[in-house]
RODO-2510 file (C-alpha; in nm, 4 decimals, decimal comma):
residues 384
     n   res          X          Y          Z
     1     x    -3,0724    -2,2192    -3,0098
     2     x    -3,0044    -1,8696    -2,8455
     3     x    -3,2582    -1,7022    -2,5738
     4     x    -3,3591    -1,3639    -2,5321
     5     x    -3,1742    -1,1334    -2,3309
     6     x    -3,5029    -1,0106    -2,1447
     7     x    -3,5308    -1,3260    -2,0118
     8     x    -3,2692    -1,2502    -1,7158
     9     x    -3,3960    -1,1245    -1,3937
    10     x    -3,1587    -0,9554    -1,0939
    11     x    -3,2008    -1,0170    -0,7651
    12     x    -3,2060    -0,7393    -0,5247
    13     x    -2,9486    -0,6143    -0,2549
    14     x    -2,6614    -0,8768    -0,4067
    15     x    -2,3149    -0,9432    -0,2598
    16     x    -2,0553    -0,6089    -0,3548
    17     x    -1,7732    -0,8174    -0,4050
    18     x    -1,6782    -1,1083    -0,5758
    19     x    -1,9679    -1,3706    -0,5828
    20     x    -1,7792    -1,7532    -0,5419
    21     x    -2,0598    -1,9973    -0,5288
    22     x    -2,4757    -2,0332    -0,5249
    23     x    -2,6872    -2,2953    -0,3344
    24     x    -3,0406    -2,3797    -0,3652
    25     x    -3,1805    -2,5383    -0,0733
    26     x    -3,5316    -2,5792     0,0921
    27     x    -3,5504    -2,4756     0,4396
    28     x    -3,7989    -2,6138     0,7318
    29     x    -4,0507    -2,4142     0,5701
    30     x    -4,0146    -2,5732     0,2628
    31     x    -3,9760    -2,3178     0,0851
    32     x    -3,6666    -2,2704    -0,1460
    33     x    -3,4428    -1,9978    -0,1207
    34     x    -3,1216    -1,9173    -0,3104
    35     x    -2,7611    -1,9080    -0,0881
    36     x    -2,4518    -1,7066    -0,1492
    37     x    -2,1170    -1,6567    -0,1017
    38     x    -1,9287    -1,3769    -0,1975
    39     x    -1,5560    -1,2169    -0,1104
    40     x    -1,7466    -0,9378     0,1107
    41     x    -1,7727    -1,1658     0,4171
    42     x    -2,1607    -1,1849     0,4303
    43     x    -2,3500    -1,5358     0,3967
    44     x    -2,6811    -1,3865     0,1703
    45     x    -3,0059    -1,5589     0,1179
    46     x    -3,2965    -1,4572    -0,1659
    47     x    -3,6592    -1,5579    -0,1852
    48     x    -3,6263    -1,5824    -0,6270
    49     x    -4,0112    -1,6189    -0,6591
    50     x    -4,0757    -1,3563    -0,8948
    51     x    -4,3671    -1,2223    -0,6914
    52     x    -4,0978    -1,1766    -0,4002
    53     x    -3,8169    -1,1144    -0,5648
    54     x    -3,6013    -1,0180    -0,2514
    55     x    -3,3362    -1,0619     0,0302
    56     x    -3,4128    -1,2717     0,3295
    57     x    -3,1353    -1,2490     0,5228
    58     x    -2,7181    -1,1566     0,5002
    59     x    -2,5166    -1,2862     0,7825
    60     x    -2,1660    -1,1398     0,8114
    61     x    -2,0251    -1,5613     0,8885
    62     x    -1,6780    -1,3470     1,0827
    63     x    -1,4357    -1,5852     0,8289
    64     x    -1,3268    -1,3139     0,5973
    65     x    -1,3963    -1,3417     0,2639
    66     x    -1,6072    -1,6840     0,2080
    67     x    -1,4635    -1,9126    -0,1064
    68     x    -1,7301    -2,2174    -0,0496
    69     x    -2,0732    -2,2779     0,0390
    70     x    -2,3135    -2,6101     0,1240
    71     x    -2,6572    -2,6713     0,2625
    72     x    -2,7630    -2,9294     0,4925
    73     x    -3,0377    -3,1436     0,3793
    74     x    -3,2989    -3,1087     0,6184
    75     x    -3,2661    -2,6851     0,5110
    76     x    -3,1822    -2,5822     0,8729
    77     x    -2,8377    -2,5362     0,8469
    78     x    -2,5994    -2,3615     0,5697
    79     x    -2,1799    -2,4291     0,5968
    80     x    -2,0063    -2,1889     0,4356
    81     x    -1,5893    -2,1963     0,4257
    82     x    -1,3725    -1,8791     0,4558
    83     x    -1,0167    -1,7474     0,3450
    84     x    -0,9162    -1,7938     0,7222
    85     x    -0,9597    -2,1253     0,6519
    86     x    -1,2655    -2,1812     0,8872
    87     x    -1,5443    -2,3932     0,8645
    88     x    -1,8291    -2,2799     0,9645
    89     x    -2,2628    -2,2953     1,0461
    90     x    -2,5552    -2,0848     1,0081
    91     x    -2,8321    -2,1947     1,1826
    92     x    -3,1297    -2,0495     1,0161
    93     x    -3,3785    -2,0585     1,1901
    94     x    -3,2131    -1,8938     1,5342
    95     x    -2,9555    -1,6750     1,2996
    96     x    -2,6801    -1,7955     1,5236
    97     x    -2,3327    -1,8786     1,3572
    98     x    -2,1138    -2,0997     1,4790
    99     x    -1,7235    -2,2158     1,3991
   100     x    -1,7073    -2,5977     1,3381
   101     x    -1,3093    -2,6145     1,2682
   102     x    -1,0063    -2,4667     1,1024
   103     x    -0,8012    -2,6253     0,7913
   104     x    -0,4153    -2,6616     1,0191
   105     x    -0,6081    -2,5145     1,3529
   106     x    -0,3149    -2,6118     1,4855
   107     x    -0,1515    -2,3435     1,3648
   108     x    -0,3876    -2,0606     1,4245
   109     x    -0,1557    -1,8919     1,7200
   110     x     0,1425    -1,8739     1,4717
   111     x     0,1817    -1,5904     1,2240
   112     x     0,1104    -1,8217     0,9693
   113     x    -0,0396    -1,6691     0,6531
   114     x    -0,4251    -1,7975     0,6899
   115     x    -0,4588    -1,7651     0,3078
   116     x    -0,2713    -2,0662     0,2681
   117     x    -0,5135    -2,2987     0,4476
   118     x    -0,8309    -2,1252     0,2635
   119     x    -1,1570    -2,3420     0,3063
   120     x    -1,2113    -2,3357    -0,1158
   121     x    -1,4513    -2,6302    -0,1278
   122     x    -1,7233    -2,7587     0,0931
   123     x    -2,0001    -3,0395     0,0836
   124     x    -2,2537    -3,2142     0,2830
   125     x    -2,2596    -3,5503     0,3004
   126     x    -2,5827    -3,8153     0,3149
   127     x    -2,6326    -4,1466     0,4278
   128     x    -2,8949    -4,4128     0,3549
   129     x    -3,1003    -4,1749     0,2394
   130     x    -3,0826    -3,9299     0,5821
   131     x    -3,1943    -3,5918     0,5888
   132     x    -3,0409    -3,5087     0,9192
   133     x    -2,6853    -3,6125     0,8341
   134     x    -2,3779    -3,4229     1,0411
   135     x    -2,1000    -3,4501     0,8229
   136     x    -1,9145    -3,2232     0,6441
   137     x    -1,6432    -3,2559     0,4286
   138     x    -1,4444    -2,9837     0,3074
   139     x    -1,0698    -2,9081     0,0899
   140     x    -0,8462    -2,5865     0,0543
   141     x    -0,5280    -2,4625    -0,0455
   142     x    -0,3467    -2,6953     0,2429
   143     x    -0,3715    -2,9627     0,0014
   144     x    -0,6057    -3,1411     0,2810
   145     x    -0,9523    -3,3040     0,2734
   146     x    -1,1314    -3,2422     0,5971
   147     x    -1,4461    -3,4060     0,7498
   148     x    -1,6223    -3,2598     1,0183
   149     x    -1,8866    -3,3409     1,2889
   150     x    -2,1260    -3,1139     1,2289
   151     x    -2,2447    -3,1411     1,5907
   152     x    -1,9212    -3,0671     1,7699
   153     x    -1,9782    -2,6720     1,6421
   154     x    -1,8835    -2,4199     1,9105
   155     x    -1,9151    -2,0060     1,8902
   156     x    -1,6109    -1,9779     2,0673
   157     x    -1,3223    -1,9959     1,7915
   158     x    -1,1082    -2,0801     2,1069
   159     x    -1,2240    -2,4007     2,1204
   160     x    -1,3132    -2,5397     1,7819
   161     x    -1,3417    -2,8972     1,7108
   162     x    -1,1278    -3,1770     1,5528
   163     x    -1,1665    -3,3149     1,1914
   164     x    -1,2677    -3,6560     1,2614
   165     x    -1,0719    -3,8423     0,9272
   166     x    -0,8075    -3,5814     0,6552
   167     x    -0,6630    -3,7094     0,3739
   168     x    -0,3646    -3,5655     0,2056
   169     x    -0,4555    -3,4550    -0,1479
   170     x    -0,2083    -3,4475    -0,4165
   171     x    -0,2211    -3,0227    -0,4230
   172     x    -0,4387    -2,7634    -0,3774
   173     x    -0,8155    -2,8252    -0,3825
   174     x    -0,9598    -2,5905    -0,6691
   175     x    -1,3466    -2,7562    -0,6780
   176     x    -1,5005    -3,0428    -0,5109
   177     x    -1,8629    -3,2236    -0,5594
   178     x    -2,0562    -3,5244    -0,4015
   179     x    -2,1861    -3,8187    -0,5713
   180     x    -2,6325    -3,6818    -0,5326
   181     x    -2,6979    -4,0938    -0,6175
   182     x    -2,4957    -4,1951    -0,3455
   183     x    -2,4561    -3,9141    -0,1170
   184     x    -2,0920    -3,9956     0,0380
   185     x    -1,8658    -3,9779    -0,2602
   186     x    -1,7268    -3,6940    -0,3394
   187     x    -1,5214    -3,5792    -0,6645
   188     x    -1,2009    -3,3021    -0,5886
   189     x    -1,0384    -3,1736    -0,8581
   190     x    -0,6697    -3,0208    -0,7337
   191     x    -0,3840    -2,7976    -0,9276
   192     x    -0,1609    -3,0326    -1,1248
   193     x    -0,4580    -3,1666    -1,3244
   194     x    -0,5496    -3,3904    -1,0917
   195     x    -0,9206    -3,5452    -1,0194
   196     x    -0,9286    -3,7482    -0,6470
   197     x    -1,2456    -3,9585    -0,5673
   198     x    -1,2670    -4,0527    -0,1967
   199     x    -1,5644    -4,2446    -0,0543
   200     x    -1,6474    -4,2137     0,3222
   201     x    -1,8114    -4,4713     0,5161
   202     x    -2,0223    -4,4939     0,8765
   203     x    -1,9710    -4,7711     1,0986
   204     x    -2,2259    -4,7703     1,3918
   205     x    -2,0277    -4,8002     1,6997
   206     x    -2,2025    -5,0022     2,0096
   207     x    -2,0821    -4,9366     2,4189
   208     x    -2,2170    -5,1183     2,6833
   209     x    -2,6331    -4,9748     2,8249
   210     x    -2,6286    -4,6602     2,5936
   211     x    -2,9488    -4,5923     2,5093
   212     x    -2,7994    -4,3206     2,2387
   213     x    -2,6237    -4,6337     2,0310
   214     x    -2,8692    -4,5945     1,7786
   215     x    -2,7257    -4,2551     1,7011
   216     x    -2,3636    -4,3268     1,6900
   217     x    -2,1116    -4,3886     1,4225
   218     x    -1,7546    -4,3958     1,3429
   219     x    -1,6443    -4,2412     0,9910
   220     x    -1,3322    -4,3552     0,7277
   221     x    -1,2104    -4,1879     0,4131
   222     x    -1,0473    -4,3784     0,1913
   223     x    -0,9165    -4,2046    -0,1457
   224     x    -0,9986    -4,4427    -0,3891
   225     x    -0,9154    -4,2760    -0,7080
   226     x    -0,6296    -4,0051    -0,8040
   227     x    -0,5970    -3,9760    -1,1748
   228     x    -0,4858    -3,7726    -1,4377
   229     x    -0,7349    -3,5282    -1,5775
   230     x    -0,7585    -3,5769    -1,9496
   231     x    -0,7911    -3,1957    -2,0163
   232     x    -0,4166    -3,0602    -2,0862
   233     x    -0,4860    -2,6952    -1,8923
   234     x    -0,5523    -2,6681    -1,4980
   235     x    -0,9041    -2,7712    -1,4016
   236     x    -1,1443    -2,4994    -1,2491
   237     x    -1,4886    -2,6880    -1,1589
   238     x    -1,5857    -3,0227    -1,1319
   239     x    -1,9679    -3,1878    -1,1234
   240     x    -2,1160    -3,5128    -1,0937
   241     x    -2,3868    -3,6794    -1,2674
   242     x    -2,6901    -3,6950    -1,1275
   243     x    -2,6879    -4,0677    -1,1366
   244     x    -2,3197    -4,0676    -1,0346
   245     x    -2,1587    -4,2569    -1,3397
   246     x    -1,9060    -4,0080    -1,4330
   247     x    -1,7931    -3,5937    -1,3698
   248     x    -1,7878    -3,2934    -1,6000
   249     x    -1,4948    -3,1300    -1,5789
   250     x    -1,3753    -2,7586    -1,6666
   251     x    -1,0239    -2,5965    -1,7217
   252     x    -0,9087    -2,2944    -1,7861
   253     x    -0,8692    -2,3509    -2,1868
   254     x    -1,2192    -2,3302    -2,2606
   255     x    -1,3080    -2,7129    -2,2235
   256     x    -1,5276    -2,9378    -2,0504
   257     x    -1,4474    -3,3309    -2,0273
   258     x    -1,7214    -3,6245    -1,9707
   259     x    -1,5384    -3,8563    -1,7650
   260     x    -1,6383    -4,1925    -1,6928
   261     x    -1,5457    -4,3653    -1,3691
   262     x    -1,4364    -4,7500    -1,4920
   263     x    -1,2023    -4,7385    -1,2051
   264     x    -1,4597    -4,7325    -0,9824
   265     x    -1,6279    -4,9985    -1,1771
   266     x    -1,9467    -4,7849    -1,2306
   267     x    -2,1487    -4,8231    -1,5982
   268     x    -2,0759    -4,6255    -1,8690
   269     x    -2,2833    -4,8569    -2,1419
   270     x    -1,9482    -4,8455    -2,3010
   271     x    -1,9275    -4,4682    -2,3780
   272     x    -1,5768    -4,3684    -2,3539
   273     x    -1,4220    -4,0115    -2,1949
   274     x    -1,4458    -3,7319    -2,4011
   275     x    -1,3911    -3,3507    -2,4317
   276     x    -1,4810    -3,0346    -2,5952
   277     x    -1,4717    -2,6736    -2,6694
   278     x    -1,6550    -2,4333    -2,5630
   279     x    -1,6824    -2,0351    -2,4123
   280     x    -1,4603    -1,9247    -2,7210
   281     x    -1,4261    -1,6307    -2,9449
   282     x    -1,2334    -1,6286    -3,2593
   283     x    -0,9027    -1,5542    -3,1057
   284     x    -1,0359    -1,5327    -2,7742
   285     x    -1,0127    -1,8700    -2,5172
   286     x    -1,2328    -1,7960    -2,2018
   287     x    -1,1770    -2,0279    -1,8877
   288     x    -1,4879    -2,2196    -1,7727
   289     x    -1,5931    -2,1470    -1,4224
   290     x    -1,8833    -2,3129    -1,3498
   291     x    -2,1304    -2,6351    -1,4509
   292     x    -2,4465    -2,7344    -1,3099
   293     x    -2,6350    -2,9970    -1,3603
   294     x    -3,0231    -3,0162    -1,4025
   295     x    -3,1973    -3,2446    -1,1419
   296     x    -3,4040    -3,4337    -1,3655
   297     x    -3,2673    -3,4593    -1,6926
   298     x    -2,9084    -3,5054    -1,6292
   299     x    -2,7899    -3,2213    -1,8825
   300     x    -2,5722    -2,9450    -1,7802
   301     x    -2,4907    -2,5842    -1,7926
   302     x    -2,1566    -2,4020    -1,8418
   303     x    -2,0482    -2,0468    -1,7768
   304     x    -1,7763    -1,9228    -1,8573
   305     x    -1,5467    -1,6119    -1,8263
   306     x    -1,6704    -1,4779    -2,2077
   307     x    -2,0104    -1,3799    -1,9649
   308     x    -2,1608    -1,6722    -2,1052
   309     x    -2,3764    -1,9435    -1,9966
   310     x    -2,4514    -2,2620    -2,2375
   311     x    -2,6947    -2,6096    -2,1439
   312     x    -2,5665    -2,9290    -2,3050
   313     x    -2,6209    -3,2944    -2,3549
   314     x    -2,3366    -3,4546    -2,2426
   315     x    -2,4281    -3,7809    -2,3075
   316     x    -2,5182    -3,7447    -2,7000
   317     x    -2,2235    -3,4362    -2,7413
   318     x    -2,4876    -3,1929    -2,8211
   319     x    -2,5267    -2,7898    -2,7401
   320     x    -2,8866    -2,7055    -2,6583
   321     x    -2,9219    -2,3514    -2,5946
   322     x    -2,7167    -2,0668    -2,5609
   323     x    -2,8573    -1,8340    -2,3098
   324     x    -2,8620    -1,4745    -2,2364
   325     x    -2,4913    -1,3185    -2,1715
   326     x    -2,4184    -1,1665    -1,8108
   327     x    -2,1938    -0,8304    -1,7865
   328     x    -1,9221    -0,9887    -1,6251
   329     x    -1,7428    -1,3463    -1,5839
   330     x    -2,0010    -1,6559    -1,5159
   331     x    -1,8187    -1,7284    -1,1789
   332     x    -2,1358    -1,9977    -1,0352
   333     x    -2,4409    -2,1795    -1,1480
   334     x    -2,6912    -2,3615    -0,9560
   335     x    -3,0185    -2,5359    -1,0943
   336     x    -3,3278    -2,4954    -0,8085
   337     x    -3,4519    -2,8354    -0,7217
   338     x    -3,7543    -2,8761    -0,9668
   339     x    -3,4918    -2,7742    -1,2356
   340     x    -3,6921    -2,4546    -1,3890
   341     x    -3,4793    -2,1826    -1,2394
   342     x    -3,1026    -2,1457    -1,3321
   343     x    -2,8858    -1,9016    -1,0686
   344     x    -2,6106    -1,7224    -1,2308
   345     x    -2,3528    -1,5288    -1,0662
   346     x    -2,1908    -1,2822    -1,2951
   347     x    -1,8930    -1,1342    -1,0737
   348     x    -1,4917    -1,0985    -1,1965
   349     x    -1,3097    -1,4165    -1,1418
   350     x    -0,9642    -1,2755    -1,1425
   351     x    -0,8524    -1,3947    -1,4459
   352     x    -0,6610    -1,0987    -1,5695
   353     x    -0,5229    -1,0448    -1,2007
   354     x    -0,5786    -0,7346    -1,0360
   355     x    -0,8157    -0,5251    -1,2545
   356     x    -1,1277    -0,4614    -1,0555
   357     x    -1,3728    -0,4768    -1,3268
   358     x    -1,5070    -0,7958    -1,5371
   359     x    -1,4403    -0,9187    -1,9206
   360     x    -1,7729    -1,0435    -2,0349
   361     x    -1,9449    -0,9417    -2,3280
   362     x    -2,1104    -0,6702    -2,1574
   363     x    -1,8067    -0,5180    -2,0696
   364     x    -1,7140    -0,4344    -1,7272
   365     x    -1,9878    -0,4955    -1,5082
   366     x    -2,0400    -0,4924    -1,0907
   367     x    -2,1104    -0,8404    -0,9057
   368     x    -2,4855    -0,9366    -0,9406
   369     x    -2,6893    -1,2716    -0,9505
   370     x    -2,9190    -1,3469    -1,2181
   371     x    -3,2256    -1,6066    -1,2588
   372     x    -3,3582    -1,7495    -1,5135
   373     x    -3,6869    -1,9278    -1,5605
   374     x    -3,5666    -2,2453    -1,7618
   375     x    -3,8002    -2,4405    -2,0095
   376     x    -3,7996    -2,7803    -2,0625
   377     x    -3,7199    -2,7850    -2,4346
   378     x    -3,3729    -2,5358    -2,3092
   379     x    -3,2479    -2,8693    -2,1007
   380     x    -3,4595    -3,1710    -2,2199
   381     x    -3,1824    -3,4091    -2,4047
   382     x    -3,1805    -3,4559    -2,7861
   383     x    -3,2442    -3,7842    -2,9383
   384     x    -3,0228    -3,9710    -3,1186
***
């Protein structure tokens, strides 16, 4: 089933560079607002209500360009990570930014090039059910998984904090995801085709007449998965499912694979890994950038670099709707929380190298975000 074109709306004031990633989150207010990231250096937030319709705030975050973005889940906060390979904090509400760490801070005096300890991927991390979790976890081009304090944060990039736990990863971190039905999983998929799993866990630590015990912890990461991915081309994005049983995976050969986690001894109901084409002309293969999942019904969306953006059940292998085409490359996608409003970021992804323009069906096109009001038949999954 393909949608009307009309149905696309642009938001106002966008990022003028490369757009890399899209958050929904809902701040103290609760209101939700839409997050961005984009190679221009400025954190961006939009009220997408149609009757507003407009830019709340753009924060230059002082990282360079910024490849990753996360939202903390009582709305207060948004992390973003930069090419500098900085992690870093927005708080809302007082618009003050602060610098949490550095991927290899160590090195930060040396004349090291920064680029190669890029902050690509960043998540927040739940426990128990906790809104006002503290931990962050991020992964970059140092082949290095991070977590982070959120509360050691300091505006004074002199004296940044510690990671509290790394973990070598087996290359470069391309995308990385956290388990929403558990909250302290998390998924990284790395050059070489490879997809890591690493759980972290919280120990509550006890010391003598503190009356703050209740508030302390000690954290581990363990990697306890590194595996193969089954797709045969590098992998570009990587997604849970909602309920945590397996990841959707994306490559650069225009396919997505379902894969189940048996290591990890979660339920599949026997339903083994698959994958399949998609974001494909007749002679044309388009890499898939992006996949989002919908809240509620546990489908998905793809975009890819053919400017297109597709909803699927992945469950029963079936397309559902083929929505309206952006100018450029799909670079991110990001359901709201109720699951009626898909983001879309249609921005260049660099997959021709240096050309400055984008290869969607539209033809070159500038860096905008699009939303979309989504219906339930678009997502809803098909019966058997």
């Amino acid at each position: 089933m393909a949608a009307p074109a009309s149905d696309l709306r642009c938001l106002p004031d966008g990022p003028s560079d490369g757009i890399t990633d899209l958050r929904y989150f809902t701040d103290a207010n609760d209101v939700e607002l839409l997050a961005s990231t984009s190679w221009d250096g400025s954190l961006r937030i939009h009220n997408t209500d149609k009757a507003t319709n407009k830019l709340m705030c753009q924060q230059n975050m002082d990282a360079g360009p910024l490849l990753s973005l996360s939202s903390c889940p009582s709305g207060k906060s948004l992390f973003v990570g930069g090419l500098d390979g900085s992690v870093r904090k927005l708080d809302i509400e007082k618009s003050i930014v602060s610098t949490i760490g550095y991927h290899s801070s160590e090195d930060m005096d040396t004349d090291t090039d920064m680029t190669s300890t890029a902050c690509s991927c960043l998540v927040s991390l739940s426990f128990d059910d906790e809104i006002s979790t503290t931990i962050v976890a991020s992964a970059g081009w140092d082949s290095t998984f991070y977590l982070w304090d959120v509360e050691n944060t300091n505006a004074n990039v002199d004296t940044v904090a510690k990671p509290i736990a790394t973990i070598k990863l087996p290359d470069k971190a391309f995308s990385m995801d956290v388990d929403p039905s558990r909250g302290n999983r998390i998924a990284i998929a790395t050059s070489g085709r490879r997809l890591c799993i690493i759980d972290v866990t919280r120990t509550r630590t006890i010391s003598g007449n503190d009356e703050n015990n209740d508030n302390k912890y000690t954290y581990e990461a363990k990697m306890v998965m590194d595996r193969e991915s089954s797709l045969k081309y590098q992998s570009r994005v990587c997604r849970f499912f909602p309920n945590g049983v397996g990841l959707a995976v994306g490559s650069i050969e225009g396919r997505v694979a379902v894969e189940f986690l048996n290591e990890l001894d979660v339920d599949s109901n026997g339903v083994k890994r698959y994958a399949f084409k998609c974001h494909r002309a007749e002679s044309t293969v388009y890499p898939v950038n992006a996949i989002a999942f919908h809240p509620t019904f546990g489908t998905f969306a793809t975009g890819g670099c053919d400017g297109g953006t597709v909803t699927w059940d992945g469950l029963h292998k079936k397309k559902l709707t083929i929505l309206p085409s952006v100018p450029s490359s799909v670079a991110a996608l990001a359901f709201n929380g109720k699951g009626n409003e898909l983001a879309i970021a249609s921005s260049y992804t660099f997959e021709e190298g240096e050309r400055g323009d984008g290869m969607g069906i539209g033809g070159a096109g500038k860096d905008e975000i699009y939303v979309r009001s989504m219906e339930d038949v678009e997502v809803q999954p098909k019966k058997k």
